[in-house]
C-alpha positions in Angstrom: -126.3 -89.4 44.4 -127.8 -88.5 47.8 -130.8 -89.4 49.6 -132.3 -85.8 48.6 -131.6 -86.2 45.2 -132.8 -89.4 44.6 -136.5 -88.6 46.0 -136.4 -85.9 43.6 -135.4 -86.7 40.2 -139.2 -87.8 39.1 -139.7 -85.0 36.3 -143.2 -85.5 36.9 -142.6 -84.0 40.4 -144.3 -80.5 41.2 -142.6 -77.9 42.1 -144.1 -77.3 45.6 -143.4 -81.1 46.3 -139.8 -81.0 45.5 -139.6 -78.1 47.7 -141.3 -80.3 50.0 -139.3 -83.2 50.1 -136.5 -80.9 50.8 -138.1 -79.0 53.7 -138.6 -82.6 55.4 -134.9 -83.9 54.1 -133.7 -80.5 55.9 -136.3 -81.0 59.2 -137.2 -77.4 58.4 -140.8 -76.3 60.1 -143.0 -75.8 57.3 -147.0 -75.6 56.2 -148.4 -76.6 52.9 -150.9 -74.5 52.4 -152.2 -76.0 49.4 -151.5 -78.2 46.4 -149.3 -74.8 44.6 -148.1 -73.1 47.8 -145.6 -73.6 50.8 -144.5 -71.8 53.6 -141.7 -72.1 55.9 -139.8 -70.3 58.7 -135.8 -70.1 58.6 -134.0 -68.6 61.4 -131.2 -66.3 60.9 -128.6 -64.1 62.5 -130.8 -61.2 62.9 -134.2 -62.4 62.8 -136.4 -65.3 61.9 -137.3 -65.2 57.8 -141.0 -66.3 56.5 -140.0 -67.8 53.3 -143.3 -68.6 50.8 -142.7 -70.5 47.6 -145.6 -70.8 44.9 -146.0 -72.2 41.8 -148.1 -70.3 38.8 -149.1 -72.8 36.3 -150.0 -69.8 34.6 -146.5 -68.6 33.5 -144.6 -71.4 34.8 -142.7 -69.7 37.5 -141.3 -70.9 40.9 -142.2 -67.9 42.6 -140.2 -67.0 46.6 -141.1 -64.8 49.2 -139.0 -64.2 51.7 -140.5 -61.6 54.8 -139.4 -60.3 57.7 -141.5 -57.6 60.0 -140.5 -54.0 59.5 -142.2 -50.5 60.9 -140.0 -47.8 60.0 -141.0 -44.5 61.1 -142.9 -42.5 58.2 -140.6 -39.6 58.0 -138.0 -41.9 57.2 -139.7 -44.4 54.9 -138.5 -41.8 51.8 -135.0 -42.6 52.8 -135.7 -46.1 52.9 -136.9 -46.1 49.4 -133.9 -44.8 48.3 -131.9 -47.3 50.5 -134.3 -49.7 48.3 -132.7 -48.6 45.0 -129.5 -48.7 46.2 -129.7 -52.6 47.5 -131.5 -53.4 44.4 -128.8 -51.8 42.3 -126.3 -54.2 44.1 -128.1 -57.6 43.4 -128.7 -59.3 40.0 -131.2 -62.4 41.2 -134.1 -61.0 43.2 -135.3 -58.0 44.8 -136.4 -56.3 47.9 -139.5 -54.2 48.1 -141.3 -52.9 51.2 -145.2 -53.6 51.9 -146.3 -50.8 53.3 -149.8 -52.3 54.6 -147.9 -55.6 55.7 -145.3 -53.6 57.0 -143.1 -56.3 56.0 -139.7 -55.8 53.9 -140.0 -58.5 51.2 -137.0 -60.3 48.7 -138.8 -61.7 45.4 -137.4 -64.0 43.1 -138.8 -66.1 40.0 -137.7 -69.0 39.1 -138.8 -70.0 35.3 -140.0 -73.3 34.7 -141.0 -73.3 31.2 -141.4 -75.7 28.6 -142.2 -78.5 31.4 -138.6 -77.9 32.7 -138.3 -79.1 36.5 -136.8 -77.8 39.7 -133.8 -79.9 41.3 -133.0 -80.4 45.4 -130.1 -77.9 44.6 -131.6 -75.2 42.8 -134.5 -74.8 45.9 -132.3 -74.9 48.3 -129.7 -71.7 46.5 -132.9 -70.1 45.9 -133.8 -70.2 49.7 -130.2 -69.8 51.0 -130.0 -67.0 48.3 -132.9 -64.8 49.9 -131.8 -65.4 53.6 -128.6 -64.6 53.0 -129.8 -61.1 51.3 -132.3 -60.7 53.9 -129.3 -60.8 56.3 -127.0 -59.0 54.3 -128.7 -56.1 53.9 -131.2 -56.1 57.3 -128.4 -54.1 58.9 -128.4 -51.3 56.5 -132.6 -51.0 56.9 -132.2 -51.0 60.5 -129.2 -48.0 60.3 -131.6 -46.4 58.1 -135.4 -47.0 59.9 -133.7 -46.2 63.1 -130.5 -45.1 63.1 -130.8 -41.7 61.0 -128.0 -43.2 58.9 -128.0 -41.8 55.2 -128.6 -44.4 52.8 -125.1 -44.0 51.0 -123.6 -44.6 54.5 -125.7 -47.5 55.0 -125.5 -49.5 51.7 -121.5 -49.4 52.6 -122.5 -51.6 55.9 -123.8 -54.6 53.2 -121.1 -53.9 50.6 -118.0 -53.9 52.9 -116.1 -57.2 52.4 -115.2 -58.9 56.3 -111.6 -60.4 57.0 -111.2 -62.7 59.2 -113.1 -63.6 61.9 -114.1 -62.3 65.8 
């Protein structure tokens, strides 16, 4: 057993404190900004991610955010909507949405806790690598779309395509 799983197999641990004690076991920047909510920065291929995790008492839920800027010209904000449907179409855990006051593109995921289950070092860790890597997967494809005048059919096929090899 590691050092990261060890610190965190107290079932009496919350949530935001497991995600915690893998934030510092990683030396990943983060902020707790209160006893139910965390927020940390991951940089990426294309960008740098704001990744927030919550927990909701409430419904028992694990709840991620992960947000990176995006202004996409209004007359082509339709076309990124359907770009939206198309992404989400393609992805079984999560979802992307756009903010439109934030201007912010946004992947949302909830992870369900109930019944006084508990969150393990591996599961928050797939859950963050899980959003970055969607975040990066499909960025591309927004950005051909936004800015590119690319058709979203045309675009989805940029996140889709399998890569051989390497450069």
């Amino acid at each position: 057993m590691s050092m990261l799983d060890t610190n965190l197999v107290d079932a009496d641990l919350h949530p935001i404190d497991a995600v915690e004690s893998v934030a510092q076991a990683k030396d990943w920047s983060f902020d707790r900004l209160n006893d139910d909510r965390i927020a940390l920065t991951v940089t990426g291929l294309w960008r740098t991610y704001s990744l927030t995790l919550a927990w909701s008492a409430a419904d028992e839920t694990l709840r991620l955010i992960c947000t990176f800027e995006m202004d996409p010209p209004k007359a082509r904000r339709g076309m990124l909507y359907d770009l939206l449907n198309r992404v989400n179409d393609s992805v079984w855990c999560g979802c992307f949405s756009y903010w439109t006051e934030q201007k912010m593109m946004v992947w949302r995921y909830g992870l369900l806790l109930s019944g006084g289950q508990t969150v393990g070092p591996e599961q928050i860790e797939r859950l963050m690598h899980d959003a970055v890597s969607a975040a990066e997967r499909f960025y591309p494809a927004f950005q051909l779309v936004a800015w590119g005048n690319t058709p979203p059919a045309q675009a989805i096929h940029i996140a889709i395509a399998e890569t051989y090899g390497r450069a």
